[in-house]
N, C-alpha and C positions, 0 to 999 in steps of 0.2 A: 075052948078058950083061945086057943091061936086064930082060930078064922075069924070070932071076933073084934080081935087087935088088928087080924088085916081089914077088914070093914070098917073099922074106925080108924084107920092109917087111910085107906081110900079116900073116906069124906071127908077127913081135913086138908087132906091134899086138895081135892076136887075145890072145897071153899079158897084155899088160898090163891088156885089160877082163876077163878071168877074174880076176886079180888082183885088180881091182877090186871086183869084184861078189864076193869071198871077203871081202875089209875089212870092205863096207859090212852084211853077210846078219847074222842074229841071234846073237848071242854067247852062245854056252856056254848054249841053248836045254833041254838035258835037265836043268843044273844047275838053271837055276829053277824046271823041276818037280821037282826031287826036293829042293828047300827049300835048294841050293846059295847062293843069293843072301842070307844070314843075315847075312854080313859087312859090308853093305851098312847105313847108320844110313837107319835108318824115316823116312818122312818127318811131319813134326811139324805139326799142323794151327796156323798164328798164331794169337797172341791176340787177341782184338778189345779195341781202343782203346777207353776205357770217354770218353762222351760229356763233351766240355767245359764245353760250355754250363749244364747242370744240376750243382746240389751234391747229392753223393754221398748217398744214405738214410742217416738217423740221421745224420748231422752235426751237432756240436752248436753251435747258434748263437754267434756271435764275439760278435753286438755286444750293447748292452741292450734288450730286450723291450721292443718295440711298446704299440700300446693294444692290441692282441689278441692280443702274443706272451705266453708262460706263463711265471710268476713261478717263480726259483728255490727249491728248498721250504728249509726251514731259517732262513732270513731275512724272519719276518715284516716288516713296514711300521711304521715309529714311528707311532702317532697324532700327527694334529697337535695343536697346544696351544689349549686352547680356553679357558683362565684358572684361574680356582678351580675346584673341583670342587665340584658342590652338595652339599649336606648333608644325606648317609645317612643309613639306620637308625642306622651304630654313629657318628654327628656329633652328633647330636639327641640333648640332653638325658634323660637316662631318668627314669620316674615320671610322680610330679603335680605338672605346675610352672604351671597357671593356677588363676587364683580366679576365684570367679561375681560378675558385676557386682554392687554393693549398690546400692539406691536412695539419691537423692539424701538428705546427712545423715548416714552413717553410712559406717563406714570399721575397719577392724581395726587396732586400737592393743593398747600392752603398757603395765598402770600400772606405776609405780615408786615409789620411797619417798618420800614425803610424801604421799602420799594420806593425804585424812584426810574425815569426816563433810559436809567443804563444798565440799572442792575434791578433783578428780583429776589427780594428776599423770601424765602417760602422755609415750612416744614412739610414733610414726608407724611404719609398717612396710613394710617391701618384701618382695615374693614370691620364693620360693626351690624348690625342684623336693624334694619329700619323695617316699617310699617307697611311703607309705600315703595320704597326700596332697597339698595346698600347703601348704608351710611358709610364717609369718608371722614375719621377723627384723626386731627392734625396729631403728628407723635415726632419723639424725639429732640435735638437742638437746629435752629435756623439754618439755614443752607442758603446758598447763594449761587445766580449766575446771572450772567450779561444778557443784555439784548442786541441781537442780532437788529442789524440796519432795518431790514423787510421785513421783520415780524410781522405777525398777523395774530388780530386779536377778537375772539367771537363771544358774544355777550348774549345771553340765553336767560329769560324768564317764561315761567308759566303766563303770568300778566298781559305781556307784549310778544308782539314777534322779536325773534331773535335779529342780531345787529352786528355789523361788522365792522369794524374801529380801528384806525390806525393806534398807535405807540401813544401818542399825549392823551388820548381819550380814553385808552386800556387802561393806563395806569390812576388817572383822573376816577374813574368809575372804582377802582379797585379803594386807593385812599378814601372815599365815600364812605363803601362797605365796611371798610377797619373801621369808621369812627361810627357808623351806625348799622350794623350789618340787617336791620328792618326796616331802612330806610326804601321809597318807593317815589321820592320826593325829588332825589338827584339827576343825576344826568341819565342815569337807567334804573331798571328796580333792584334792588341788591336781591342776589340767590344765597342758597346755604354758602357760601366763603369756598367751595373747592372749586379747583381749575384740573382740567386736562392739560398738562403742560409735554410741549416735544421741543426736545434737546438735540443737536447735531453732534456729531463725532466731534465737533469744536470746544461742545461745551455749552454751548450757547442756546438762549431761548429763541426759536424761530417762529411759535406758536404756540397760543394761551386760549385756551376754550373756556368757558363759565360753564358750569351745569346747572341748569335749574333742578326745580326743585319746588313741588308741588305740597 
């Protein structure tokens, strides 16, 4: 009776490791070669974590640009203020707005009415920026002086040649221009109305130049 309890202990033993070893052996081995295994999801290779520490390529900078970071384009830079602006070609005056020094005595005046044979009535003049060259604008109140015995008096147009004239014929030529100063019809042609005029230590006019005046 015992030896048949261990022979029937042996072969349930012996079936349960067969068993076992039928569980554990490879599964459906012909399906996975003949491409059985389809139903099965692929395995997916992970993504790799892209590094923390560094900012992504091409990122575009958050904050405001360094001394070396790059200016955005579109938005040039205000100049700063540096006051007035100095004075260009188109600030400057155009033309001829200087006169050449005269020697000492002598000065560009414009006569006026009462000039007569003894005396010159004239005003003073201030420079003015012409075309063709410096204007001479009569300025201020009438001035006066004598005429020297030997004056000398020179009469100068574009038109004609210039002329040399004693005292009666200066003065004659000059009352013309006062009453028509585009007159061309008189005793010479009237110029713009200013004289070179030279003065002696006396006082006196010894010489009255015309300038023309193109």
């Amino acid at each position: 009776m015992p030896a048949f309890r261990r022979m029937l202990g042996a072969g349930l033993a012996a079936t349960a490791a067969l068993a076992a070893l039928t569980a554990c052996g490879p599964d459906n081995s012909s399906d996975q070669a003949g491409g059985g295994g389809a139903d099965k999801p692929a395995a997916t290779t992970p993504a790799t974590a892209a590094p923390t520490g560094a900012a992504p390529t091409g990122a575009a900078p958050t904050g405001k640009p360094g001394a070396t970071g790059t200016a955005k384009p579109g938005g040039a830079a205000k100049p700063s203020g540096t006051g007035k602006p100095s004075a260009g070609a188109s600030d400057e005056p155009e033309g001829f707005c200087d006169a050449a020094p005269l020697p000492a005595g002598q000065k560009w005046i414009y006569p006026v009415k009462g000039t007569s044979t003894t005396t010159l009535v004239y005003k003073d003049t201030k420079t003015a920026c012409g075309v063709n060259d410096v204007v001479f604008e009569p300025t201020g109140a009438d001035k006066t002086a004598p005429f020297a015995p030997t004056v000398k008096g020179h009469l100068n147009s574009v038109m004609v040649p210039s002329k040399d004239v004693n005292l009666a014929d200066l003065v004659k030529h000059i009352s013309e221009c006062l009453a028509d100063p585009t007159s061309s019809k008189g005793f010479y042609p009237c110029s713009g109305g200013d004289y070179k005029v030279a003065i002696d230590s006396a006082g006196k006019v010894v010489e009255l130049t015309e300038r023309a005046h193109s």
